[in-house]
C-alpha positions in Angstrom: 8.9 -15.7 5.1 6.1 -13.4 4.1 5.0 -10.0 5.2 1.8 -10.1 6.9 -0.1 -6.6 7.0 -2.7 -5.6 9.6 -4.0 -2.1 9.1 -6.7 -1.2 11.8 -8.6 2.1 11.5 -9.0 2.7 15.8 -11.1 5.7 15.5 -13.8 2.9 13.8 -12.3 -0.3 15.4 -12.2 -1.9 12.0 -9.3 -3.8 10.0 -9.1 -2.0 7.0 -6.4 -4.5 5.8 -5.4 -7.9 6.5 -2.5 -9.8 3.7 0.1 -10.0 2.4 2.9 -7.5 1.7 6.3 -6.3 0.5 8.6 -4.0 2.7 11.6 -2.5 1.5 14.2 0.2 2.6 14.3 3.1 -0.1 16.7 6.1 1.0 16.8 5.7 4.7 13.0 5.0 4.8 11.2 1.5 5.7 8.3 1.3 3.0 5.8 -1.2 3.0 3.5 -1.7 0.7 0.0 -3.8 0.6 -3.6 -3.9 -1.0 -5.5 -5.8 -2.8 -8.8 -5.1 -5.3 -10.6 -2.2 -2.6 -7.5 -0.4 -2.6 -3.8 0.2 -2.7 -1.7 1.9 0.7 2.1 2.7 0.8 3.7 3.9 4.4 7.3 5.1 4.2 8.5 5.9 7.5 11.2 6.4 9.9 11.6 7.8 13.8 10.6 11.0 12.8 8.4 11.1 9.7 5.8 9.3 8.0 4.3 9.6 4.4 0.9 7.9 3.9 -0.7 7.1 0.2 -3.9 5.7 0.2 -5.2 4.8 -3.6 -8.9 4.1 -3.3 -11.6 6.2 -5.1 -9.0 8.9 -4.5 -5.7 9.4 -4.0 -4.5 10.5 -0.5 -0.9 11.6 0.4 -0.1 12.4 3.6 2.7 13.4 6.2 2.2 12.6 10.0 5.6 12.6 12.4 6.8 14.2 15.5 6.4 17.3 13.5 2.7 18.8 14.6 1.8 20.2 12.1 2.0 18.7 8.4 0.6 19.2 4.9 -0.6 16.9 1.8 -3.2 16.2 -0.5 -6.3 14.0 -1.9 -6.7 13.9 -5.7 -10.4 13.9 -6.5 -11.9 13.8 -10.4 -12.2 17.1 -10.2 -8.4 18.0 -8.9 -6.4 18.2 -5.9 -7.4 19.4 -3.2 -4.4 20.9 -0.2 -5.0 19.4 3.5 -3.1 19.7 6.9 -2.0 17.4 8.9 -2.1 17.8 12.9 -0.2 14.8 14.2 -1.7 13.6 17.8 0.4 10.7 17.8 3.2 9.0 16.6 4.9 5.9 17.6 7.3 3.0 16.3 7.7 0.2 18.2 8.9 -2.9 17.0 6.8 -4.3 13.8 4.1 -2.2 14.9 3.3 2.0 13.8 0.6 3.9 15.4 -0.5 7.4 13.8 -3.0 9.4 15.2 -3.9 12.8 13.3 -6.8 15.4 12.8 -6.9 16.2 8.9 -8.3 19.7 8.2 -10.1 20.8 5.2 -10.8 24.4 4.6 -11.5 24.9 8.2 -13.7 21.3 9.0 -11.5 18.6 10.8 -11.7 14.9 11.3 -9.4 12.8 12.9 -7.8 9.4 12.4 -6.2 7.0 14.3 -4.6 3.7 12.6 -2.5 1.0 13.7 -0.2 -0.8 11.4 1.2 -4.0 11.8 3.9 -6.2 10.3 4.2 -10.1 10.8 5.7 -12.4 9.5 3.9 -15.7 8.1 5.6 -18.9 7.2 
């Protein structure tokens, strides 16, 4: 069988991603791994922690969890710039994780809500 990805930005209500994937276990972490030619994503995640890399026109890295407060980066052309992560939510729950954060940058905030799914397609 073959991973099916659904990645759904909820703060836009718009599917961001919908194919084929790979998921693996590297370290103690569950990392899946899907994208196609508008873009590249990789969540590693377990109860407590998640690490987010988006590869689009930049590269963002992020850490969301049960921690509140977080920290990572976006790679621009013109270099990397430091961000915080403020997670709202946080849930596992079966083949499905939800993250909701608000990313700050120098002081202006934003935040984000995604919902990723796995299924599995014949």
């Amino acid at each position: 069988m073959t991973p099916f990805i659904v990645l759904k930005d909820l703060t836009n209500d718009e599917v961001v991603y919908e194919g084929e994937g790979t998921i693996r276990t590297q370290g103690g972490l569950q990392v899946i791994e899907f994208g196609g030619k508008d873009g590249a994503f990789r969540y590693s995640f377990d109860d407590r922690h998640c690490e987010i890399t988006s590869r689009q026109e930049v590269t963002v890295h992020l850490n969301v969890g049960l921690d509140p407060v977080s920290h990572g980066w976006i790679d621009t052309p013109y270099g990397r710039i430091d961000v915080e992560t403020f997670t709202k939510k946080y849930e596992i729950q079966n083949n499905v994780v939800e993250v909701a954060y608000t990313l700050s940058l120098h002081g202006n905030e934003q935040l984000f809500h995604f919902k990723l799914e796995i299924q599995e397609k014949e």
